[in-house]
N, CA, C and O atoms as a Maestro MAE file, in Angstrom:
{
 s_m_m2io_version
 :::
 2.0.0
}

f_m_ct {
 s_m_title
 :::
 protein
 m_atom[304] {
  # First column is atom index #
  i_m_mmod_type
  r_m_x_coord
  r_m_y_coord
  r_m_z_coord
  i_m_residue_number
  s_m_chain_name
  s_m_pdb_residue_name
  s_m_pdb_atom_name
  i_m_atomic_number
  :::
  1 25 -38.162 -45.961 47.225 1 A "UNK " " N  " 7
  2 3 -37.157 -45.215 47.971 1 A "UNK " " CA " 6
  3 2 -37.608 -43.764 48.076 1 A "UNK " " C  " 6
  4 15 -38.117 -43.079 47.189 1 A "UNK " " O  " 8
  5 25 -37.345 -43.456 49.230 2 A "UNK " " N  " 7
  6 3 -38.033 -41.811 49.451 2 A "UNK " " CA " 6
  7 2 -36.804 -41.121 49.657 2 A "UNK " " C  " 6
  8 15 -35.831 -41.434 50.343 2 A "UNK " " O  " 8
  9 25 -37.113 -39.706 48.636 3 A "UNK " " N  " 7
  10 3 -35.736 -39.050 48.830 3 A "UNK " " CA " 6
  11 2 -36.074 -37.668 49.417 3 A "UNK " " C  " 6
  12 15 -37.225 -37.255 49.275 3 A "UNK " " O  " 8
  13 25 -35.056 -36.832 50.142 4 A "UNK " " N  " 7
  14 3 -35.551 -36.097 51.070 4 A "UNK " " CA " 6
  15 2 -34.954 -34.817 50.372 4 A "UNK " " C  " 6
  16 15 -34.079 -34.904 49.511 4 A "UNK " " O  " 8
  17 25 -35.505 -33.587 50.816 5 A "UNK " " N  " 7
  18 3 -34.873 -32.447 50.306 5 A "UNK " " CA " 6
  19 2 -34.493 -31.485 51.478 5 A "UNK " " C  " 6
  20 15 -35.379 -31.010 52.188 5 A "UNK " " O  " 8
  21 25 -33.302 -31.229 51.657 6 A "UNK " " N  " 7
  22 3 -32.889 -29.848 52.590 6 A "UNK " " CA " 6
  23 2 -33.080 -29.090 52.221 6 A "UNK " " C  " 6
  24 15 -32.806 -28.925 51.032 6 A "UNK " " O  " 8
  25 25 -33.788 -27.920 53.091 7 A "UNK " " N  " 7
  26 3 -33.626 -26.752 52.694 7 A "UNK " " CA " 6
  27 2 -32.641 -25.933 53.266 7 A "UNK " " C  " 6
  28 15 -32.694 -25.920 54.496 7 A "UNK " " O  " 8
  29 25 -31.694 -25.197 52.726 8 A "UNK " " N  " 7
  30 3 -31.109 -24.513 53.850 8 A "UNK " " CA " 6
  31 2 -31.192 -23.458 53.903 8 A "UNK " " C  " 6
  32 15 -31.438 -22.810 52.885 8 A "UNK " " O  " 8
  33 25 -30.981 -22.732 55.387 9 A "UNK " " N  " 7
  34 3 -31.275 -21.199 55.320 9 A "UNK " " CA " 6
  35 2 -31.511 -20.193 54.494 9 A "UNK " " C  " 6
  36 15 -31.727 -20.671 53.380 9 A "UNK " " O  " 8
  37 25 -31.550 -19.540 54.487 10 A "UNK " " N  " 7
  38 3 -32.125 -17.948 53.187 10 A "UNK " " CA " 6
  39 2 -30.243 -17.563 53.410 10 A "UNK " " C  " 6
  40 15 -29.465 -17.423 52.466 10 A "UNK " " O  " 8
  41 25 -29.981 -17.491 54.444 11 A "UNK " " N  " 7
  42 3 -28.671 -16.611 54.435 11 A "UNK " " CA " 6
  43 2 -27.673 -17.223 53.687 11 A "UNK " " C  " 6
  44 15 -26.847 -16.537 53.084 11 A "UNK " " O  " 8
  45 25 -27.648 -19.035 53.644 12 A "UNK " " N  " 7
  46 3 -26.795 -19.690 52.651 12 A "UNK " " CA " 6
  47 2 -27.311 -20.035 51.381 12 A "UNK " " C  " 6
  48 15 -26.642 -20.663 50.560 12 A "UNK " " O  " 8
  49 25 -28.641 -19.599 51.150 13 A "UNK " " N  " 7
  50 3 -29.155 -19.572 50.093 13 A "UNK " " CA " 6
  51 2 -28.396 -18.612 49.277 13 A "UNK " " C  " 6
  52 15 -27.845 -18.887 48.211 13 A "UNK " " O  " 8
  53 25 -28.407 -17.673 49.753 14 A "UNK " " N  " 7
  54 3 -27.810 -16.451 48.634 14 A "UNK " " CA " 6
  55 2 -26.367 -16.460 48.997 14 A "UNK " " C  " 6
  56 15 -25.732 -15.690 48.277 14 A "UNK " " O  " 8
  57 25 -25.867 -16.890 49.609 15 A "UNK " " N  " 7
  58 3 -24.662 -16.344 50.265 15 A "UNK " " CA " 6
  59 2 -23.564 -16.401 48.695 15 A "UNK " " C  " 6
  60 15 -22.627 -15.603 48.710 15 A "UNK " " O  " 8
  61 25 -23.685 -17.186 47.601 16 A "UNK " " N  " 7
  62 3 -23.488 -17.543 46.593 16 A "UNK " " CA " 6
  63 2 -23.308 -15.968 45.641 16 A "UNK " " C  " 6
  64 15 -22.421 -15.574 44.883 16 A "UNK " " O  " 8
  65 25 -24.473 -15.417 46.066 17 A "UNK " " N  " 7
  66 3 -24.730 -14.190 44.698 17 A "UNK " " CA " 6
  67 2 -23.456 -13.786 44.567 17 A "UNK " " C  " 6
  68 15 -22.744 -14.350 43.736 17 A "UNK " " O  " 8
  69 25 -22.957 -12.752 45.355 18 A "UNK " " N  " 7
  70 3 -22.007 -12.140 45.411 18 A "UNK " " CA " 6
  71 2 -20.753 -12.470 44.756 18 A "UNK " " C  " 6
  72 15 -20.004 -11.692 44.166 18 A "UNK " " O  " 8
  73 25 -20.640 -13.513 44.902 19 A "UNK " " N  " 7
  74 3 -19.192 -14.344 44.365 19 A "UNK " " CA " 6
  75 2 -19.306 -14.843 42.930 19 A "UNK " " C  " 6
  76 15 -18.280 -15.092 42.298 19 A "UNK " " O  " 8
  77 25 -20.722 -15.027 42.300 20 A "UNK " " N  " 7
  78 3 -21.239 -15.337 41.119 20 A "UNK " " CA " 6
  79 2 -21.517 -14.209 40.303 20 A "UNK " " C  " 6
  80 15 -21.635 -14.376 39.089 20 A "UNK " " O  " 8
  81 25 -21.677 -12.729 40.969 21 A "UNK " " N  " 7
  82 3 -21.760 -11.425 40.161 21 A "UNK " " CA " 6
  83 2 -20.358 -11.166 40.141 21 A "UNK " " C  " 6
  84 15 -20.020 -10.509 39.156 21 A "UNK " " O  " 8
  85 25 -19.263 -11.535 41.066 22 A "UNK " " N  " 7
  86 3 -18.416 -10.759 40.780 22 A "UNK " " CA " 6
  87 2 -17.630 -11.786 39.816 22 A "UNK " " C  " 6
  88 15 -17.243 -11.248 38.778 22 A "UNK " " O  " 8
  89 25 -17.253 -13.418 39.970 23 A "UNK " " N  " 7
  90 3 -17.065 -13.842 38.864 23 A "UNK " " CA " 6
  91 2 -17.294 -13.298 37.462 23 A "UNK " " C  " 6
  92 15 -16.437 -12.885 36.680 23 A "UNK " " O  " 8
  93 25 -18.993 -13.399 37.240 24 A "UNK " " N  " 7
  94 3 -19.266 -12.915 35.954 24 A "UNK " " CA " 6
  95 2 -18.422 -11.389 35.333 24 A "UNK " " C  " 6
  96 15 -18.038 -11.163 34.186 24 A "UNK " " O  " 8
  97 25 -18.318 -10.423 36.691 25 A "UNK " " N  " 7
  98 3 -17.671 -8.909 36.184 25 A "UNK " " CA " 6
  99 2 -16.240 -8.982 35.872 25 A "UNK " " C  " 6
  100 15 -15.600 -8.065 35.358 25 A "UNK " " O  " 8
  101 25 -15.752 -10.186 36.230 26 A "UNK " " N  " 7
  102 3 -14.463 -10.602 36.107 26 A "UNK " " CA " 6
  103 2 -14.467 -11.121 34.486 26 A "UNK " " C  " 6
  104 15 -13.966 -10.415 33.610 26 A "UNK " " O  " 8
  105 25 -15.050 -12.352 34.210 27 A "UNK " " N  " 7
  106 3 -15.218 -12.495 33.050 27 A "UNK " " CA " 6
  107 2 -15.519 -11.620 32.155 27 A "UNK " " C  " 6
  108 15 -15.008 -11.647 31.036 27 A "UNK " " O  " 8
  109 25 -16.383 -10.731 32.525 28 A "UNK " " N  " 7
  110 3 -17.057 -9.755 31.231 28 A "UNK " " CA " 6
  111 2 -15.379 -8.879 31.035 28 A "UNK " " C  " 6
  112 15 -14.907 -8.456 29.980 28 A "UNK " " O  " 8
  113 25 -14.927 -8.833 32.046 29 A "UNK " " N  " 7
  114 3 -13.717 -7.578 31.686 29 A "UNK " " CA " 6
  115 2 -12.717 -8.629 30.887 29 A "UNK " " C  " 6
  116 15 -12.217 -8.151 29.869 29 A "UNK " " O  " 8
  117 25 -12.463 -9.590 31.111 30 A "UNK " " N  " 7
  118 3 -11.521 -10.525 30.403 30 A "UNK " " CA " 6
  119 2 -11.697 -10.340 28.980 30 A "UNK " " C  " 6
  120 15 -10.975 -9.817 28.131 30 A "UNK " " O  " 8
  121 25 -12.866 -10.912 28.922 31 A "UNK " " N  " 7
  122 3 -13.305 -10.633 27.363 31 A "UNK " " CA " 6
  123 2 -13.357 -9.252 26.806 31 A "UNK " " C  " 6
  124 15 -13.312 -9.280 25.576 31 A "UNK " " O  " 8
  125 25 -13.437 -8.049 27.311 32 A "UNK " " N  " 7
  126 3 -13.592 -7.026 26.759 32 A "UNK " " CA " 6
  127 2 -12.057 -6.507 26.572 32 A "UNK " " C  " 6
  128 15 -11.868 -5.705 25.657 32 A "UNK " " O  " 8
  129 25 -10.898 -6.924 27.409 33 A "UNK " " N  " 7
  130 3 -9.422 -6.362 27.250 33 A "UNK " " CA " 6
  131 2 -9.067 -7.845 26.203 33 A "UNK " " C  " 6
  132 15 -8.289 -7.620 25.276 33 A "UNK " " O  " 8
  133 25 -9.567 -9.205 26.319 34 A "UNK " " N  " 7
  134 3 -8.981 -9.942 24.849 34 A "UNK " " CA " 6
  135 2 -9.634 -9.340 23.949 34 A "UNK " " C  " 6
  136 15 -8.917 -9.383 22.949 34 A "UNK " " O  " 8
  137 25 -11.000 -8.561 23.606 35 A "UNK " " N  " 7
  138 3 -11.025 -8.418 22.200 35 A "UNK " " CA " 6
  139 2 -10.580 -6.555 21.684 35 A "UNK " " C  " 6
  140 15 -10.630 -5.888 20.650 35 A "UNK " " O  " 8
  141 25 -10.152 -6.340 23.154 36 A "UNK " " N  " 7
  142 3 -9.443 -4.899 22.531 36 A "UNK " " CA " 6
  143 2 -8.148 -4.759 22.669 36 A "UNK " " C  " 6
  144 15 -7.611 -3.651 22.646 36 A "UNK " " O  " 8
  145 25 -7.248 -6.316 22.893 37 A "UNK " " N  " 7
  146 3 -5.409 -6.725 22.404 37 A "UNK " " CA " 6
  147 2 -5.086 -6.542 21.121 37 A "UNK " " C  " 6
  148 15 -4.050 -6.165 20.573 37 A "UNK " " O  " 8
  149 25 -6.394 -6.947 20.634 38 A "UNK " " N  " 7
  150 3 -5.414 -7.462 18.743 38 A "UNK " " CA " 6
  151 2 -5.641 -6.047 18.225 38 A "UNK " " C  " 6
  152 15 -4.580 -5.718 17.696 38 A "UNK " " O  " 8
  153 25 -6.560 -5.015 18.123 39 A "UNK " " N  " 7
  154 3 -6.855 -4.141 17.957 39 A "UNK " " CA " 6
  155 2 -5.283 -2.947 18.188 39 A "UNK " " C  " 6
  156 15 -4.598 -2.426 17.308 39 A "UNK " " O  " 8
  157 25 -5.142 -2.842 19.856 40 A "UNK " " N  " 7
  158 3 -4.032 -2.393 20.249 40 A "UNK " " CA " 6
  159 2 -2.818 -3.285 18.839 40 A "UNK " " C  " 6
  160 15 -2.387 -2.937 17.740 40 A "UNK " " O  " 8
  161 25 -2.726 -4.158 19.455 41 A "UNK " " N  " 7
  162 3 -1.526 -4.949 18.490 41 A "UNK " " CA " 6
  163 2 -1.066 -4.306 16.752 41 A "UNK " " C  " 6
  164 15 -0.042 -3.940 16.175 41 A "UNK " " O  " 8
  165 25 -2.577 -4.466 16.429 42 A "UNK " " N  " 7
  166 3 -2.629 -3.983 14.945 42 A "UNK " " CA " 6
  167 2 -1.730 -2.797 14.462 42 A "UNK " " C  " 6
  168 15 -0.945 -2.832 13.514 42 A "UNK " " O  " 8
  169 25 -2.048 -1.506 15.475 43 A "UNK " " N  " 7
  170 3 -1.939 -0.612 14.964 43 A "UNK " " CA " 6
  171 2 -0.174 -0.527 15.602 43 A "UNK " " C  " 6
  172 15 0.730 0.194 15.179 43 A "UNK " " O  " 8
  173 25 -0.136 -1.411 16.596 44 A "UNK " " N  " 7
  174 3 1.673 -1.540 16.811 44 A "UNK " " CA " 6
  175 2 2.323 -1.789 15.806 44 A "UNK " " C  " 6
  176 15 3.343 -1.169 15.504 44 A "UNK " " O  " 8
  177 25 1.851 -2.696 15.161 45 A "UNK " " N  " 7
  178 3 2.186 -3.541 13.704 45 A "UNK " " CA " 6
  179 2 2.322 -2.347 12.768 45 A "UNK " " C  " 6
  180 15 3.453 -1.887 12.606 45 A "UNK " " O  " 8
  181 25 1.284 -1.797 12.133 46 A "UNK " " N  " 7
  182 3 1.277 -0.792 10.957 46 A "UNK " " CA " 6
  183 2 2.319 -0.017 11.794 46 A "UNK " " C  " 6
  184 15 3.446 -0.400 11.481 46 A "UNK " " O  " 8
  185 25 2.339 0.849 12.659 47 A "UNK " " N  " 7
  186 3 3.218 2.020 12.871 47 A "UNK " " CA " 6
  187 2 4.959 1.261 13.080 47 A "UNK " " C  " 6
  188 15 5.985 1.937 13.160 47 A "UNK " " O  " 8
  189 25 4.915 0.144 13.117 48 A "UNK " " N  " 7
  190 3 6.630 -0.714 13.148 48 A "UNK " " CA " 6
  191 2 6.636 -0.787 11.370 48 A "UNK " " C  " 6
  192 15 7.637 -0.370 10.787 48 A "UNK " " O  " 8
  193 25 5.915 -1.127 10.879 49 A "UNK " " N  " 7
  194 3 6.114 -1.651 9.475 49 A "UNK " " CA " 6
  195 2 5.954 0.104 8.524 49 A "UNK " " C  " 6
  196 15 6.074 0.156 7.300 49 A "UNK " " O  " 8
  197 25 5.763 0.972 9.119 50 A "UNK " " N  " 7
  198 3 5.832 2.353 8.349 50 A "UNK " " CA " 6
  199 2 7.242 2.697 8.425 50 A "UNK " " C  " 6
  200 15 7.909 3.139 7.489 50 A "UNK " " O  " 8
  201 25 7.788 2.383 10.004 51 A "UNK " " N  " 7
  202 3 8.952 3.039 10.434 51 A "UNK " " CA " 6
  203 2 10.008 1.948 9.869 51 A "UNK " " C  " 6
  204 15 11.223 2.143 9.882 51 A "UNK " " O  " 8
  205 25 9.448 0.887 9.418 52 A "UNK " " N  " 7
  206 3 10.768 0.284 8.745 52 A "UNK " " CA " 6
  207 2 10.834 0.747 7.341 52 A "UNK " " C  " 6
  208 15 11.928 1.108 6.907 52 A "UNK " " O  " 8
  209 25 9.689 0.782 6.509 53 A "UNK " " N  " 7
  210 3 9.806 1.287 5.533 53 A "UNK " " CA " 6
  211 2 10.766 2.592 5.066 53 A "UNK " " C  " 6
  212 15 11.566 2.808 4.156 53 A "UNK " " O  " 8
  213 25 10.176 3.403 6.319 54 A "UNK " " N  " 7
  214 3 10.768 4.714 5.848 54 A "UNK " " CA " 6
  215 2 12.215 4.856 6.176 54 A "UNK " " C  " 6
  216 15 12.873 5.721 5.598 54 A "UNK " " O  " 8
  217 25 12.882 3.890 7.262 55 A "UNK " " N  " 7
  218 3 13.947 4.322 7.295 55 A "UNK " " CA " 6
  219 2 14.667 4.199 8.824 55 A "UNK " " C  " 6
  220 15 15.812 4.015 9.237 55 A "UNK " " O  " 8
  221 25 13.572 4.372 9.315 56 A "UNK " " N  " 7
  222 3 13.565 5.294 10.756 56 A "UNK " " CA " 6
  223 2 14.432 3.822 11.856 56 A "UNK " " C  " 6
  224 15 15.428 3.967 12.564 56 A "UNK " " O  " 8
  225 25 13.864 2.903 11.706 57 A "UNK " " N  " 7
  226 3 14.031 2.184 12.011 57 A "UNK " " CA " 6
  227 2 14.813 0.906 11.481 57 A "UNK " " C  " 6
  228 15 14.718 0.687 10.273 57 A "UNK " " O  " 8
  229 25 15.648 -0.042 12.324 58 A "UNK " " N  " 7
  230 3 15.749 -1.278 10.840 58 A "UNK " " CA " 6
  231 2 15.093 -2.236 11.552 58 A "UNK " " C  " 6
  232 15 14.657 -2.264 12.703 58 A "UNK " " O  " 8
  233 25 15.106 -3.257 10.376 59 A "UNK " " N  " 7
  234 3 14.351 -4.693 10.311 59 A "UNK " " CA " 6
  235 2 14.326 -5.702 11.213 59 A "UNK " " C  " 6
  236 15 15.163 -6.487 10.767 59 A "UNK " " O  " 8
  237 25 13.795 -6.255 12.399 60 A "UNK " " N  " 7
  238 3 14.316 -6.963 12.647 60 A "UNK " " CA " 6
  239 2 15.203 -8.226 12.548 60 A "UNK " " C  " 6
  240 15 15.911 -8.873 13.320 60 A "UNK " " O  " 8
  241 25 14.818 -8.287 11.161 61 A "UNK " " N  " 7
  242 3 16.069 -9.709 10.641 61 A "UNK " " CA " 6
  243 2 17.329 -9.245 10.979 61 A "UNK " " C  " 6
  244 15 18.033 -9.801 11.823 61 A "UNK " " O  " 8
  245 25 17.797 -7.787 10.071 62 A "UNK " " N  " 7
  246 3 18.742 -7.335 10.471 62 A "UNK " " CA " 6
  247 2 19.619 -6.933 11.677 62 A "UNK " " C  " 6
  248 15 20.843 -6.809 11.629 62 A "UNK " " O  " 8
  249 25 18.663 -6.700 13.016 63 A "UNK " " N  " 7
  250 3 19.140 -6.663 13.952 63 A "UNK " " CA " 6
  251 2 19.784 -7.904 14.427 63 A "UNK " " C  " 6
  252 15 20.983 -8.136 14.576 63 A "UNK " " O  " 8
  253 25 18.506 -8.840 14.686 64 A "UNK " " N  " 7
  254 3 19.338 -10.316 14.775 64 A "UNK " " CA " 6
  255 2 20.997 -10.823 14.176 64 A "UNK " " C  " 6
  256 15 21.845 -11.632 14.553 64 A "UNK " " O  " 8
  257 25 20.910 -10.170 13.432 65 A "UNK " " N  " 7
  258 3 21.899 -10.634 12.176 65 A "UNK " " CA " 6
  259 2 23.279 -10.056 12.500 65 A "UNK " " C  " 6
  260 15 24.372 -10.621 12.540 65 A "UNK " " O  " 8
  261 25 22.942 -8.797 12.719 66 A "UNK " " N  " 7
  262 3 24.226 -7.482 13.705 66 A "UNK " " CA " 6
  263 2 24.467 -8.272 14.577 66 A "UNK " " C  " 6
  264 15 25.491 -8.891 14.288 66 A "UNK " " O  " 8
  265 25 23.821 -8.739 16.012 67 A "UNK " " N  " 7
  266 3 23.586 -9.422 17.512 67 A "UNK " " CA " 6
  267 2 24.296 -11.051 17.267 67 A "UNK " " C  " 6
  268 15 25.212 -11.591 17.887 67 A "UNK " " O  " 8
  269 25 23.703 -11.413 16.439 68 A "UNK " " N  " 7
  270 3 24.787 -12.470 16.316 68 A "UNK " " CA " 6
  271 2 26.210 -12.456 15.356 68 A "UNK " " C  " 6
  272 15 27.055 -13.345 15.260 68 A "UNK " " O  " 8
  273 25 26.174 -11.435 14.842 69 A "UNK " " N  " 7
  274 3 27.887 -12.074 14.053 69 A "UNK " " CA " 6
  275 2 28.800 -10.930 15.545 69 A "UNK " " C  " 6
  276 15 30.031 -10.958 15.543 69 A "UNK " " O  " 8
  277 25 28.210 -10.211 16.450 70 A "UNK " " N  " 7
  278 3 28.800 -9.217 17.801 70 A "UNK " " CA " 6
  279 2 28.822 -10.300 18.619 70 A "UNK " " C  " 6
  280 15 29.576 -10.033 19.554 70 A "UNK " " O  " 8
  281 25 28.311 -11.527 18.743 71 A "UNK " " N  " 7
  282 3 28.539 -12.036 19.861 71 A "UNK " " CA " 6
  283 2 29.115 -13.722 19.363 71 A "UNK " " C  " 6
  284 15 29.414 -14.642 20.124 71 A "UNK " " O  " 8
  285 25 29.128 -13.718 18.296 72 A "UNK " " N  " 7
  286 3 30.005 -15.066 17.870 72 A "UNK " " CA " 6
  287 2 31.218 -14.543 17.525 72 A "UNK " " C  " 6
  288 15 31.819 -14.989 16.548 72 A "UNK " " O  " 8
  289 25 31.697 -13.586 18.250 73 A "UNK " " N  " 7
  290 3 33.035 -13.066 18.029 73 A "UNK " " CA " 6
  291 2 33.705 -12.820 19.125 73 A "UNK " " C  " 6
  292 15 34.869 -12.428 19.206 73 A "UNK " " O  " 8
  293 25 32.999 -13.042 19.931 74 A "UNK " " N  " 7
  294 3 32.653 -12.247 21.568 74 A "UNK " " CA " 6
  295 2 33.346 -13.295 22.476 74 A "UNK " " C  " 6
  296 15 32.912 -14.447 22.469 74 A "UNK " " O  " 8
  297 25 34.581 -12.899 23.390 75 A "UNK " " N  " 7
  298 3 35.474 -14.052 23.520 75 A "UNK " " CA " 6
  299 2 34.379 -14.279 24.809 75 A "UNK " " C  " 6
  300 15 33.860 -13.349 25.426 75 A "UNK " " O  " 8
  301 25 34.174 -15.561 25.044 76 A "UNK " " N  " 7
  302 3 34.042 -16.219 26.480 76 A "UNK " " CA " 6
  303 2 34.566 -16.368 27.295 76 A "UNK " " C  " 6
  304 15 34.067 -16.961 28.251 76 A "UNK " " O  " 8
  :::
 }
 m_bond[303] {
  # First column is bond index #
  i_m_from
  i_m_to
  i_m_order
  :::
  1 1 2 1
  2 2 3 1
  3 3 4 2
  4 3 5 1
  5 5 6 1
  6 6 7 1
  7 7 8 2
  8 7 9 1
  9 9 10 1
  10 10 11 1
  11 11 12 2
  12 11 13 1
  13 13 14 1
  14 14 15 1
  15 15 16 2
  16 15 17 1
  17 17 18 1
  18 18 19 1
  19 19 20 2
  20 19 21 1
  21 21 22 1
  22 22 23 1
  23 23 24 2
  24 23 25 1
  25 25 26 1
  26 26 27 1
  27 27 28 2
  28 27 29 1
  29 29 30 1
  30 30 31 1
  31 31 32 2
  32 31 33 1
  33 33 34 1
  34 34 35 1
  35 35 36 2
  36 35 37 1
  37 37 38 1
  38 38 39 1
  39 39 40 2
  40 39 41 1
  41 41 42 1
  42 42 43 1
  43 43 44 2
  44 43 45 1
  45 45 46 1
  46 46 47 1
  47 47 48 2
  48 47 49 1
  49 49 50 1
  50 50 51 1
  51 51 52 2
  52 51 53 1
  53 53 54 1
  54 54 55 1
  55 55 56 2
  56 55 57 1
  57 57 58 1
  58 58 59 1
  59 59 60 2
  60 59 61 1
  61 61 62 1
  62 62 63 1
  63 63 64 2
  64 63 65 1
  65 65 66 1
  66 66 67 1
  67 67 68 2
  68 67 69 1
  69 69 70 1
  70 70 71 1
  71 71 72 2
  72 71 73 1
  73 73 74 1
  74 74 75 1
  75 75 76 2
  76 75 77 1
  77 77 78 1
  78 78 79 1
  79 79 80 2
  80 79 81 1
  81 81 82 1
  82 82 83 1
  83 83 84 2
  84 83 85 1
  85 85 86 1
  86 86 87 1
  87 87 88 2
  88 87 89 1
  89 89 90 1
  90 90 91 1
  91 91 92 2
  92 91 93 1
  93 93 94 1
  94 94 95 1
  95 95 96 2
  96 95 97 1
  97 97 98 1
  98 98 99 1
  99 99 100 2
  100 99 101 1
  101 101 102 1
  102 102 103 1
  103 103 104 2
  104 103 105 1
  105 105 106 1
  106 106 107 1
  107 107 108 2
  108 107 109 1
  109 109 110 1
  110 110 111 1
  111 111 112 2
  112 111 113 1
  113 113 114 1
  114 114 115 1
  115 115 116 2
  116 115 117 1
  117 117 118 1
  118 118 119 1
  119 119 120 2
  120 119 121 1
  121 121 122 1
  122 122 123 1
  123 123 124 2
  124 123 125 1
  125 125 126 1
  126 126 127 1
  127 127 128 2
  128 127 129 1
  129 129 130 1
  130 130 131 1
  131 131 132 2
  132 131 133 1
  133 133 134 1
  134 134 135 1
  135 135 136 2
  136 135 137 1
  137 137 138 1
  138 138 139 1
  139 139 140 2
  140 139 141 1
  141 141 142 1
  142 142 143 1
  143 143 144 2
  144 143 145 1
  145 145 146 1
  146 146 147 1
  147 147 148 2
  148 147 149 1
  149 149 150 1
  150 150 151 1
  151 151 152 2
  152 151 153 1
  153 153 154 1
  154 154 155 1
  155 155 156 2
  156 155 157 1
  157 157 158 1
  158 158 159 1
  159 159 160 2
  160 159 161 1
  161 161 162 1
  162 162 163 1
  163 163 164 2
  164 163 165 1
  165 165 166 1
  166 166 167 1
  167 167 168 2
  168 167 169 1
  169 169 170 1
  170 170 171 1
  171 171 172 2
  172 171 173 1
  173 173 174 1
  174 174 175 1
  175 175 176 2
  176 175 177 1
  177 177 178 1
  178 178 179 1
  179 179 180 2
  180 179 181 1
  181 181 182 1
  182 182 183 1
  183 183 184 2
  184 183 185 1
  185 185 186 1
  186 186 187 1
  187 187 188 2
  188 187 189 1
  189 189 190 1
  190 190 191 1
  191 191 192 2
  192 191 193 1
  193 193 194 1
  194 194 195 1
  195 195 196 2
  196 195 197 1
  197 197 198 1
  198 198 199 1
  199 199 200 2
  200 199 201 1
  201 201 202 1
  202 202 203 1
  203 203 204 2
  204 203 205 1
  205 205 206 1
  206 206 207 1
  207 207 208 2
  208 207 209 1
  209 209 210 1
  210 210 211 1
  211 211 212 2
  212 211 213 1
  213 213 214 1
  214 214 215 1
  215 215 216 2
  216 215 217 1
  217 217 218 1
  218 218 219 1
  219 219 220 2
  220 219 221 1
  221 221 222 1
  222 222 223 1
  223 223 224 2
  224 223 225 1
  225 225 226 1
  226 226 227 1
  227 227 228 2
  228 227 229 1
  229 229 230 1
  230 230 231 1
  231 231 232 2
  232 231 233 1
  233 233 234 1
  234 234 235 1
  235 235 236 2
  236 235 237 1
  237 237 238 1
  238 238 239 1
  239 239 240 2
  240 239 241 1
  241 241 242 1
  242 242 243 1
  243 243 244 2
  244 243 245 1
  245 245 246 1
  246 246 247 1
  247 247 248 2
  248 247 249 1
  249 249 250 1
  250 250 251 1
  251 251 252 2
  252 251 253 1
  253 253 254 1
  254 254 255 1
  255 255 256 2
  256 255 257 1
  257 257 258 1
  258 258 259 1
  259 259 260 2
  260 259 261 1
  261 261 262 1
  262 262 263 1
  263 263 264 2
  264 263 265 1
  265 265 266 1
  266 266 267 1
  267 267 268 2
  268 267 269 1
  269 269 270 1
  270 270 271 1
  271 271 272 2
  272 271 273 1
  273 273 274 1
  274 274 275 1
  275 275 276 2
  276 275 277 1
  277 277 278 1
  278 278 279 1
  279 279 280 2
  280 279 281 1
  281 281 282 1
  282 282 283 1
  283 283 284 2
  284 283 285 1
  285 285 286 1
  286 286 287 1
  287 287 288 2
  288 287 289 1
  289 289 290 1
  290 290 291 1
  291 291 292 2
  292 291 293 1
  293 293 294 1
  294 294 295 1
  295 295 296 2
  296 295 297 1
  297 297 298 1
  298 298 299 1
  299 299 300 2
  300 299 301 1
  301 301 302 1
  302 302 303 1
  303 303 304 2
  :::
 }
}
């Protein structure tokens, strides 16, 4: 069995690049804002968990806790 090969033009040859560089610049940025989330996150974390400590703020358990005994009281 003889198998044949197309070639096709130079212009649909590449016509590909473009859409394959910009994919990749797409990806590269994906990955560079997921591994600089948790980072951001972290320091959300420490500066919530200082401000509960000190005062400034309360707990979220406690809020929950306010929010529901205000609204299981709360006529419908």
């Amino acid at each position: 069995m003889k198998t044949f090969h197309v070639r096709r033009p130079a212009r649909l040859r590449h016509a590909s690049r473009p859409a394959f560089a910009l994919a990749l610049a797409g990806a590269a940025l994906a990955l560079a804002l997921g591994i600089a989330a948790p980072a951001h996150a972290d320091k959300d974390a420490d500066r919530a968990r200082a401000a509960v400590q000190s005062g400034e703020i309360l707990p979220l358990s406690r809020i929950l806790e306010a929010v529901s005994q205000r609204t299981s009281t709360f006529p419908c």
